[in-house]
C-alpha positions in Angstrom: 17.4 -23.7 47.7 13.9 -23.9 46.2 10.5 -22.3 48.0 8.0 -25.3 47.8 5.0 -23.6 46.5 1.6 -24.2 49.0 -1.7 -25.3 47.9 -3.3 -21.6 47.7 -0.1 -20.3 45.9 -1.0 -23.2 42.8 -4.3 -22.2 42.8 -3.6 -18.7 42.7 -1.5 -19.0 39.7 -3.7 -21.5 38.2 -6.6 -18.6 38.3 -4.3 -16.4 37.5 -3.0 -18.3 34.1 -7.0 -19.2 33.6 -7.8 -15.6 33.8 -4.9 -14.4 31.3 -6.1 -17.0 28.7 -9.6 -15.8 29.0 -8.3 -12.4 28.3 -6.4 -12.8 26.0 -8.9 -15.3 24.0 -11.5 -12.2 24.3 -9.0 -9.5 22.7 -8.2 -12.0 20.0 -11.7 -12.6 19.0 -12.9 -8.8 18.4 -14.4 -8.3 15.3 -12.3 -5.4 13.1 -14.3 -2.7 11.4 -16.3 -3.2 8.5 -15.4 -2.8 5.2 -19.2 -1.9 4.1 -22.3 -1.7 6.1 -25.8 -2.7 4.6 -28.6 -0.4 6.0 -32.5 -0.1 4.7 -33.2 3.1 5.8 -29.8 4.4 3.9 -27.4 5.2 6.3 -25.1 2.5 5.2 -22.8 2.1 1.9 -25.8 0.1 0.6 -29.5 -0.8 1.1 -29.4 -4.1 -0.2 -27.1 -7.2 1.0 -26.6 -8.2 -2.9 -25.1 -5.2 -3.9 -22.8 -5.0 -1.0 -21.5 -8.4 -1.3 -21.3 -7.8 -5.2 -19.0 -4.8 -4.2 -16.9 -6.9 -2.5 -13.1 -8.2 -3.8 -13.2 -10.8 -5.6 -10.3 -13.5 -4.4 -9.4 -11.5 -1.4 -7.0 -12.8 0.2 -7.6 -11.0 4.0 -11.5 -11.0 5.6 -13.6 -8.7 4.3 -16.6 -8.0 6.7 -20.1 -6.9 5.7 -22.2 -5.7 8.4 -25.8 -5.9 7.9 -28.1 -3.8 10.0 -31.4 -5.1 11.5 -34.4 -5.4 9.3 -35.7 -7.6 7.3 -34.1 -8.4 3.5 -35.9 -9.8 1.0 -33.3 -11.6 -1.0 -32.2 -14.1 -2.8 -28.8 -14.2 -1.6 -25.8 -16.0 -4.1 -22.5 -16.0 -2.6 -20.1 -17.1 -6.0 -16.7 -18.9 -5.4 -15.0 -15.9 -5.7 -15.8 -13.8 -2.9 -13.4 -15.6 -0.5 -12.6 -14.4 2.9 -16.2 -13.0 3.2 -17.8 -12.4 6.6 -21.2 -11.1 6.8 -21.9 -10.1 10.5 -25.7 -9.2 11.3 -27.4 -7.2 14.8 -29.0 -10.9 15.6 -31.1 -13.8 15.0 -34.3 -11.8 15.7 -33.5 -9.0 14.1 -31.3 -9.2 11.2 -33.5 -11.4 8.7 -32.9 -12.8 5.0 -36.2 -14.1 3.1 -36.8 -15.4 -0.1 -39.8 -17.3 -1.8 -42.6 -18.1 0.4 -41.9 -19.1 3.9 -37.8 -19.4 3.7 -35.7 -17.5 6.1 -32.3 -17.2 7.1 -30.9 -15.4 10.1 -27.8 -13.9 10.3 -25.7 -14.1 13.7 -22.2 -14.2 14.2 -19.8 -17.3 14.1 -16.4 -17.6 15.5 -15.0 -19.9 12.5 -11.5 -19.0 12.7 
C-alpha cells in the first residue's frame, strides 16, 4: 500500500527538484579556459584583440574562447566567416572597451548563447 505524500513532503521535493536544476544549470554554464588571453600591459599571448582573433582556427569546429583583459582597445575589429565557434569573453562593460573612429564604442560582456 502507497504512503500518500503531505502537503510539506511536495513542497519539500519541489524545492528540492528546484534546487538541483539550479545547480546543475550553474555547473553547466561555466566558462572553460581560454585558449588565448589578450592583455595591454603584456602578460597575455597578445596585446592586441586583432592578432588574437587572427591566431585563432579557422572553421573550428569546438568554441574557441578569447579572453580579453580590461582596458581600453582601440580597434577596428573584423570577425571573417571563418572564425566559427569564436567566443570573446571580456572583465565587463565598464571595463573591457573596443573603440574605433571618433565616438564609437563597443563593450564586451559575456552572453550565455548556447
Amino acid at each position: 500500500m502507497a504512503k500518500k505524500l503531505t502537503s510539506s513532503t511536495k513542497e519539500l521535493m519541489i524545492a528540492l527538484g528546484i534546487l538541483l536544476a539550479i545547480t546543475w544549470t550553474a555547473h553547466s554554464d561555466k566558462i572553460p579556459d581560454f585558449d588565448l588571453i589578450v592583455a595591454q600591459d603584456g602578460l597575455g599571448d597578445f596585446t592586441t584583440i586583432t592578432n588574437a582573433i587572427f591566431a585563432a582556427p579557422n572553421f573550428s569546429l569546438t568554441q574557441y574562447h578569447i579572453k580579453i583583459r580590461a582596458g581600453t582597445y582601440k580597434e577596428n575589429i573584423v570577425i571573417g566567416r571563418e572564425k566559427q565557434n569564436l567566443t570573446l569573453i571580456g572583465d565587463g562593460m565598464d571595463s573591457t572597451i573596443i573603440t574605433w573612429r571618433k565616438g564609437c564604442k563597443l563593450d564586451i560582456s559575456y552572453s550565455n548563447s548556447r
